[in-house]
Steps between C-alpha positions, in 0.01 A plus 500: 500500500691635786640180731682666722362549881419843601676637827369841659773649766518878636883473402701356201886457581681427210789330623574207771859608624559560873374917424154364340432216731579730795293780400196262437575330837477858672158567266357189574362597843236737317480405165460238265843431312598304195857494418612391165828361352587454166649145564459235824563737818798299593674619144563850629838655569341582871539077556836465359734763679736384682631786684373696814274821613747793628386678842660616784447246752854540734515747734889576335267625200360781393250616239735801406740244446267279300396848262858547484637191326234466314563852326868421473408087323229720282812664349295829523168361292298536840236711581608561862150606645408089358796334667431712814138374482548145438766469721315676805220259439711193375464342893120542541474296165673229561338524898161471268632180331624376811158530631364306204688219563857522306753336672844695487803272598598572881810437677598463886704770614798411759242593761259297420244702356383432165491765219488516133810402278580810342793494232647803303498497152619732277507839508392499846700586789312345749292149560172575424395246212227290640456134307340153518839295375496566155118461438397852623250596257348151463477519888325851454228420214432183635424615877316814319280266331410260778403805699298601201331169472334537814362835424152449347525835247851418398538267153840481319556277209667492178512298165532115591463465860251609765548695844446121675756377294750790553468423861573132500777540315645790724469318804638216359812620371530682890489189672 
């Protein structure tokens, strides 16, 4: 005898990291979407990095400059047209989680005007790593997933806890 509940979606993700979870988020507006996880959502390496999102953000930037160390740290195991690509659309991304609530620390500038807290980390030659302290991808999954939540098509869930739970805990643990 089968016990377990039947679910019917349009789309199956496999996978509740920041790339899943964002792609159902963006599906969710026309379809119905079930994201699974192998383990509780929360368990994923998404919610546990620590560092930041690189994008060209300063005007001192540029995304040749971006391609460019990023070919030199890849020690010449990058396909160029891929770090050309991700690195042209690197900003609009992280605009897109801005937009779905993900908080990236700011900082006043000497005039006043606040802007993000960009740091340079290695390999880069420029600021351009966006972060939330050293939470970044919790911040990410978790704001991804309250988003989600209020989109009736989107359900994400994994072994041992519940989308309702994931989102409790998230907000929780940002404040």
């Amino acid at each position: 005898m089968n016990t377990l509940p039947e679910h019917s979606c349009d789309v199956l993700i496999i996978g509740s990291g920041a790339a899943g979870l964002s792609l159902a988020l963006r599906l969710a507006d026309q379809h119905q979407v079930i994201v699974l996880s192998k383990g509780p959502v929360t368990e994923g390496s998404t919610f546990y990095a620590q560092g930041g999102i690189a994008a060209v953000f300063d005007e001192t930037d540029s995304i040749d400059s971006h391609v460019e160390d990023t070919l030199i740290a890849g020690a010449g195991i990058c396909d160029r047209h891929a770090v050309e690509f991700v690195a042209s659309n690197a900003r609009s991304c992280v605009q897109w989680l801005i937009d779905q609530g993900v908080l990236f620390d700011t900082h006043i500038q000497p005039n006043g005007e606040e802007s993000y807290h960009l740091t340079r980390e290695g390999g880069h030659s420029h600021r351009r790593i966006l972060h939330a302290a050293d939470a970044t991808g919790r911040e990410v999954e978790t704001q991804i997933q309250l988003h989600g939540d209020r989109q009736p098509r989107f359900h994400a869930g994994g072994q041992g806890a519940e989308p309702s739970e994931y989102s409790r805990a998230g907000a929780q643990q940002r404040g």
